[in-house]
TORROKE-696299 format. One record per residue (C-alpha): residue number from 1; residue in one letter; x, y, z. Coordinates in Angstrom, 1 decimal, decimal comma. Layout:
BEGIN
   num   residuo        x        y        z
   NUM         A        X        Y        Z
...
This chain:
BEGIN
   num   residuo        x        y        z
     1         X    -15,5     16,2    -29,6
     2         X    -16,3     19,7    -28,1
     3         X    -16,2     19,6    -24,2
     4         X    -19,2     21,9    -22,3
     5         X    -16,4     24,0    -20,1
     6         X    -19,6     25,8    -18,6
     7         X    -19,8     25,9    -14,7
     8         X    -22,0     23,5    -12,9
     9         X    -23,3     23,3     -9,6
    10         X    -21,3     21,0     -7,1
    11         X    -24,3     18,2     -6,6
    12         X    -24,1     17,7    -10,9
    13         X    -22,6     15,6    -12,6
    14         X    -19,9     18,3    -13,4
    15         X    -19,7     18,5    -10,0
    16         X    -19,2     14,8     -9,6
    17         X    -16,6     14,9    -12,4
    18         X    -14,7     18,2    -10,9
    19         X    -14,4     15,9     -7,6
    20         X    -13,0     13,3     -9,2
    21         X    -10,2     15,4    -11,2
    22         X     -9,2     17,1     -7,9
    23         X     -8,6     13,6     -5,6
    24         X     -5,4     12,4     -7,4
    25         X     -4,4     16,2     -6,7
    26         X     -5,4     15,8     -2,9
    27         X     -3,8     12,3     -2,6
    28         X     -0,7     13,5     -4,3
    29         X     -0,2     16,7     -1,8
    30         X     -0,8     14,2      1,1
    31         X      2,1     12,2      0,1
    32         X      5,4     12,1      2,1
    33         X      8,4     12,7     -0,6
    34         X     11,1     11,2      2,4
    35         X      8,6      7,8      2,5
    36         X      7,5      7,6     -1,1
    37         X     11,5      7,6     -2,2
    38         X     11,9      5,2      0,6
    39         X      9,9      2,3     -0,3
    40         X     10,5      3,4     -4,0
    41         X     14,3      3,1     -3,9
    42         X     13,5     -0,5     -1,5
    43         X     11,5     -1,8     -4,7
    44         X     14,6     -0,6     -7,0
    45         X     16,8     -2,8     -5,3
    46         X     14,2     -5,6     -5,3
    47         X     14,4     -5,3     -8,9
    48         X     18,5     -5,2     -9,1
    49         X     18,4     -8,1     -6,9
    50         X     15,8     -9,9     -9,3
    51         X     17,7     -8,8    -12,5
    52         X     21,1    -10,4    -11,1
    53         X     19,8    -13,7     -9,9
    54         X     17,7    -13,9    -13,4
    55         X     21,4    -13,1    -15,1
    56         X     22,8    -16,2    -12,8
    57         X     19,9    -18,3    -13,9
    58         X     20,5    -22,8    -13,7
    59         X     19,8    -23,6    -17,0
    60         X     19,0    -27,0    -15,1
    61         X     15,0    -27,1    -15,3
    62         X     13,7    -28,1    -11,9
    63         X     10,4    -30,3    -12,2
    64         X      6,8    -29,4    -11,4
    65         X      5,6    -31,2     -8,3
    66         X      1,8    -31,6     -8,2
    67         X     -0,2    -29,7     -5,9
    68         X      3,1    -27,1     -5,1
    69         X      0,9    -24,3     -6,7
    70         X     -1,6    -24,6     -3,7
    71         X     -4,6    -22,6     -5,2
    72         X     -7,0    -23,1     -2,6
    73         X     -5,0    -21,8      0,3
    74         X     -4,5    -19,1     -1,8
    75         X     -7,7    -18,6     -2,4
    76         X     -9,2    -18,5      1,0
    77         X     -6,4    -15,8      2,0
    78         X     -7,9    -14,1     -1,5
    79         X    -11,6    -14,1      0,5
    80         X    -10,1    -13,2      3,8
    81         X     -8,6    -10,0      2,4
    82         X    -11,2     -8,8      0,4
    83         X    -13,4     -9,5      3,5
    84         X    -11,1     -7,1      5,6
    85         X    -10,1     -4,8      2,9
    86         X    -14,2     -4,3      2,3
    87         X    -14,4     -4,0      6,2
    88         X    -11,4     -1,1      6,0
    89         X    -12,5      1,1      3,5
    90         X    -16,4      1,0      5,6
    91         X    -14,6      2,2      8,6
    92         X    -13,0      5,0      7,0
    93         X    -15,5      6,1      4,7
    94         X    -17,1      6,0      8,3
    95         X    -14,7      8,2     10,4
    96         X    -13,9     10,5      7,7
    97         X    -17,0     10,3      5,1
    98         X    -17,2      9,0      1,5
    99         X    -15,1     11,2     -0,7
   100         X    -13,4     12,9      2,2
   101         X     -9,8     12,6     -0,2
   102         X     -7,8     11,4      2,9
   103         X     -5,1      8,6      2,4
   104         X     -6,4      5,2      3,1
   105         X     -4,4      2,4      1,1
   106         X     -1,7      4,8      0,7
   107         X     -1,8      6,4      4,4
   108         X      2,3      4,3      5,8
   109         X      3,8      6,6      2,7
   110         X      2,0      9,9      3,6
   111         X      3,2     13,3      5,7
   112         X      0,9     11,9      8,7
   113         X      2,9      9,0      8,8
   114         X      5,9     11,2      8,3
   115         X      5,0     13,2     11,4
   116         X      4,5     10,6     13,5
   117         X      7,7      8,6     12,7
   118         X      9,7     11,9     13,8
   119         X      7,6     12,8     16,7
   120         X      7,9      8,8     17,9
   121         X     12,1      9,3     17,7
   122         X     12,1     12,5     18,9
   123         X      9,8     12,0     22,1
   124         X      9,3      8,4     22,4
   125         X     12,6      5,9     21,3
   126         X     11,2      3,3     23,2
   127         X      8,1      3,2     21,0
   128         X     10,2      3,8     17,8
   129         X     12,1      0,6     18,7
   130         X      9,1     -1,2     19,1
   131         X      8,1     -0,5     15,4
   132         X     11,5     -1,7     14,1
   133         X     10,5     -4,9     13,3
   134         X      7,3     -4,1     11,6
   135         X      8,8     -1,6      9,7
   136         X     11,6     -3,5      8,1
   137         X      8,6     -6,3      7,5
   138         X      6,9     -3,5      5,7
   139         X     10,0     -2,4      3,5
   140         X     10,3     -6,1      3,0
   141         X      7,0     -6,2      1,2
   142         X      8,3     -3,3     -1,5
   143         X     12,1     -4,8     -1,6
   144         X     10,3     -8,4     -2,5
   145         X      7,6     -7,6     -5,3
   146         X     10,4     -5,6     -6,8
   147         X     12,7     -8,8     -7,0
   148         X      9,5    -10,5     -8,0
   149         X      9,6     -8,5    -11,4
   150         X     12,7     -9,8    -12,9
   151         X     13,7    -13,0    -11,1
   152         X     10,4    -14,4    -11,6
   153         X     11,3    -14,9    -15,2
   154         X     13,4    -17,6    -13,9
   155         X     11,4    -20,5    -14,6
   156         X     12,8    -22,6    -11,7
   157         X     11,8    -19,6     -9,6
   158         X      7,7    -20,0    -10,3
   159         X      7,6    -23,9    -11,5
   160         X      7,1    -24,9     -8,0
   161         X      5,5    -21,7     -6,4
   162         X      2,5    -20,7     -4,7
   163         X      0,5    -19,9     -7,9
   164         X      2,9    -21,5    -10,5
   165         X      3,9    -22,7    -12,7
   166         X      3,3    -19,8    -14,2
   167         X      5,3    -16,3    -14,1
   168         X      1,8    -14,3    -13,9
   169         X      0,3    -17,1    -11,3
   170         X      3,2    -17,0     -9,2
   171         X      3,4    -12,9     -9,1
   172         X     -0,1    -12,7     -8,1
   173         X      0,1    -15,0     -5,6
   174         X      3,8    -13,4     -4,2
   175         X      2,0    -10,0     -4,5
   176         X     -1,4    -11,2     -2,6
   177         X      1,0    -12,5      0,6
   178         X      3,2     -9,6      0,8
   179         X      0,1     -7,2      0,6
   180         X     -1,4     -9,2      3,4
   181         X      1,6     -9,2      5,7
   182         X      2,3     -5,2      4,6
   183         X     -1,1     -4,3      5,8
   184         X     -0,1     -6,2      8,7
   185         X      3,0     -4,3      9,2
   186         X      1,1     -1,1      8,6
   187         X     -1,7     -2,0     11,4
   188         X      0,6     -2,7     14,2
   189         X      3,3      0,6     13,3
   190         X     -0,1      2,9     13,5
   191         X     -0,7      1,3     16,7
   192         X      3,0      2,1     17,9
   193         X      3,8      5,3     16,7
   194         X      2,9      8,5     18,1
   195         X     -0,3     10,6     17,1
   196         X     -0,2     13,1     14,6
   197         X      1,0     16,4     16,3
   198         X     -1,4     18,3     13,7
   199         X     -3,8     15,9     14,1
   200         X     -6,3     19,2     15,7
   201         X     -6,0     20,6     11,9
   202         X     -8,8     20,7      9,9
   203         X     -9,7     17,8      7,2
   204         X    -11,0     18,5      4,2
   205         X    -14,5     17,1      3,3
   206         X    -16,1     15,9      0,0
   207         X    -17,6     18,9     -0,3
   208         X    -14,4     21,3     -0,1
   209         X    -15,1     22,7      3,5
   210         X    -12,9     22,2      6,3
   211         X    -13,7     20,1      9,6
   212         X    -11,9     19,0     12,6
   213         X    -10,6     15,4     12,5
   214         X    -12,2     12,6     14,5
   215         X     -9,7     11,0     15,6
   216         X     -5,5     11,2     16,1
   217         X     -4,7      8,8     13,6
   218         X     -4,3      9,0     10,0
């Protein structure tokens, strides 16, 4: 297939495509390498954790108790957060425009968040103590679906589960709850943590141009 590498004007559909290329590239520079190994090296040991229970296994089957998977609980926590993940991403497409490139989902692992856990430790400890207990519930979240991986195989580890018996029910259900409570987590740290020092800078748009932030948070 021969590609058309002519130029296009921004509002085309080149355009359009040349937008979408570049926003993994935004997201990726607003990424904090300190956090991202953090919670990646968290999940690791969630997955160690998993693997050695798995090895250490009963080989004792436990039986299914009816109504243990509990489906429609977990449903209406499914409806609840899609209702406030739908009512998150309108609010930021509203404070910071549709396309604008900033971090949303991924804003507790980015340099913002960075920034504002130093500046909190440096200039408020009494604050940063405060977000102690979120912040290990956050860590929790990745150090859990990473045991989730491996000791989930364990069939005495789903049979009776939210979501079992099954190893995929039970995972999606696990991963649903700990999503919940991280976003959770997330919502009260922002509300502890310092602002941004930079948050004055200049944001980038959809369009490429630079603005000033609305707001101190990220």
């Amino acid at each position: 297939m021969i590609r058309d590498f002519r130029p296009t004007r921004r509002g085309g559909p080149g355009g359009q495509r040349g937008r979408m290329n570049t926003l993994p590239r935004r997201v990726r520079q607003q990424m904090s390498v300190s956090l991202t190994a953090l919670a990646a090296s968290v999940f690791a040991a969630g997955v160690v954790i998993g693997l050695i229970e798995y090895l250490d296994r009963s080989p004792v089957r436990e039986k299914f108790v009816p109504g243990s998977s509990a489906w429609w609980p977990q449903l209406g926590v499914a409806v609840a957060a899609c209702g406030l993940l739908a009512l998150g991403q309108w609010r930021h497409r509203r404070r910071f425009g549709r396309g604008s490139g900033r971090l949303w989902l991924l804003a507790p692992l980015g340099q913002s968040a960075a920034r504002r856990v130093a500046r909190t430790c440096s200039a408020a400890p009494g604050r940063a103590a405060a977000a102690l207990l979120p912040s290990a519930l956050f860590l929790y979240g990745f150090w859990r679906a990473g045991k989730q991986v491996i000791g989930g195989l364990d069939p005495n580890a789903t049979v009776n589960a939210w979501g079992g018996p099954t190893y995929i029910g039970a995972m999606a259900c696990h991963y649903l709850d700990l999503l919940v409570l991280m976003a959770l987590a997330a919502w009260l740290i922002d509300k502890l943590l310092s602002p941004d020092p930079r948050a004055g800078a200049s944001s980038v748009t959809a369009a490429g141009r630079p603005r000033q932030a609305a707001g101190n948070r990220s």
